[in-house]
N, C-alpha and C positions, 0 to 999 in steps of 0.2 A: 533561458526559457524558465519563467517560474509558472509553476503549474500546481496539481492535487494529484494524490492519489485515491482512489475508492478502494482498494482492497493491496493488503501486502502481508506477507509471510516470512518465515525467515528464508528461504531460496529466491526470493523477487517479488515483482508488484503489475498493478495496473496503472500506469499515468496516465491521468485523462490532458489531452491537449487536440490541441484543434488540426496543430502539424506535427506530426508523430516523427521521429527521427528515422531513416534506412532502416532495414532487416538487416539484419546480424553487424551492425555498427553497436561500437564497441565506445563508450562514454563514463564521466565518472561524473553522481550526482550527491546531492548535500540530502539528507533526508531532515525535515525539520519537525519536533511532535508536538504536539497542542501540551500545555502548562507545566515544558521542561524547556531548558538553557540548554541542552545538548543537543550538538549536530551529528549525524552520523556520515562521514563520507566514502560512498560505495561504486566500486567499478561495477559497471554494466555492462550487459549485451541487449541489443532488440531483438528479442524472440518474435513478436507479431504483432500487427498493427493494424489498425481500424481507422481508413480514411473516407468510406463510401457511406451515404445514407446522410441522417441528419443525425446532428450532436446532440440526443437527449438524455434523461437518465436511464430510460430503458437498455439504447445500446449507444452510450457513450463513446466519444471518438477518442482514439489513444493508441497507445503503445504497451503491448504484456513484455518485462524486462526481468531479465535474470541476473542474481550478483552473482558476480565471478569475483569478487574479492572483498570477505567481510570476517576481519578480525574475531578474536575467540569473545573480546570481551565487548566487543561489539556488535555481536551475535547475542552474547547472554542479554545487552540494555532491549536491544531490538525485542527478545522474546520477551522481555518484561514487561515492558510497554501492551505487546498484544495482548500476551495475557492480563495488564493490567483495564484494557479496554474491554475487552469482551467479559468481563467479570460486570464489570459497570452496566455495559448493554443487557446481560444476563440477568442483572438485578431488576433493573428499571421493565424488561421484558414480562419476566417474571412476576413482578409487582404487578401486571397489568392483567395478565393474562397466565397463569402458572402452569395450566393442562398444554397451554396451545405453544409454548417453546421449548423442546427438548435445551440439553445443554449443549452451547459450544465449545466447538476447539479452538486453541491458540491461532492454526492458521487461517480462521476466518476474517472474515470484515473488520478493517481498521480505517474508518474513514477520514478522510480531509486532512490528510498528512501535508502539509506544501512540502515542493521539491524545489530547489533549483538544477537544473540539467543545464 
């Protein structure tokens, strides 16, 4: 399945996909980031899933997943990356509008991660 994520933290993610895998099925996915060479490869669980309604960006169809298995030093790339994202989003937001966005945390919105699952 290659697919996206719209949001991930360092405890798990949202995959948006059209057929979401079983609840509490147990998988290992490839996490790929925009303008790096490194893959991350993490055990999963499906925590809960979204197959009713229509696939849009409001309430996108998917699966919320939890890693159950992600190294120390792969933990530390993963938090760099977020925070190296939302620093970016922060600026550009910022720039635009500086009263109207507080600051974000690390484990917010990381978008258009691909996966392979």
């Amino acid at each position: 399945m290659n697919t996206e994520t719209l949001d991930i933290s360092l405890e798990g993610a949202f995959v948006r996909c059209l057929d979401p895998l079983k609840l509490e099925e147990l998988f290992s996915m490839v996490i790929k980031f925009p303008n790096s060479d490194r893959r991350l490869a993490v055990d999963s669980k499906v925590i809960w899933v979204h197959v009713h309604g229509p696939d849009h960006s409001v309430t996108p169809r998917g699966m919320g997943v939890k890693f159950t298995q992600l190294s120390g030093s792969d933990r530390q790339f993963l938090n760099k990356m977020i925070i190296h994202r939302v620093q970016e989003a922060h600026k550009v937001l910022c720039d635009c509008h500086p009263h109207y966005f507080p600051r974000l945390r690390p484990s917010q919105h990381f978008s258009r991660i691909s996966l392979d699952v």
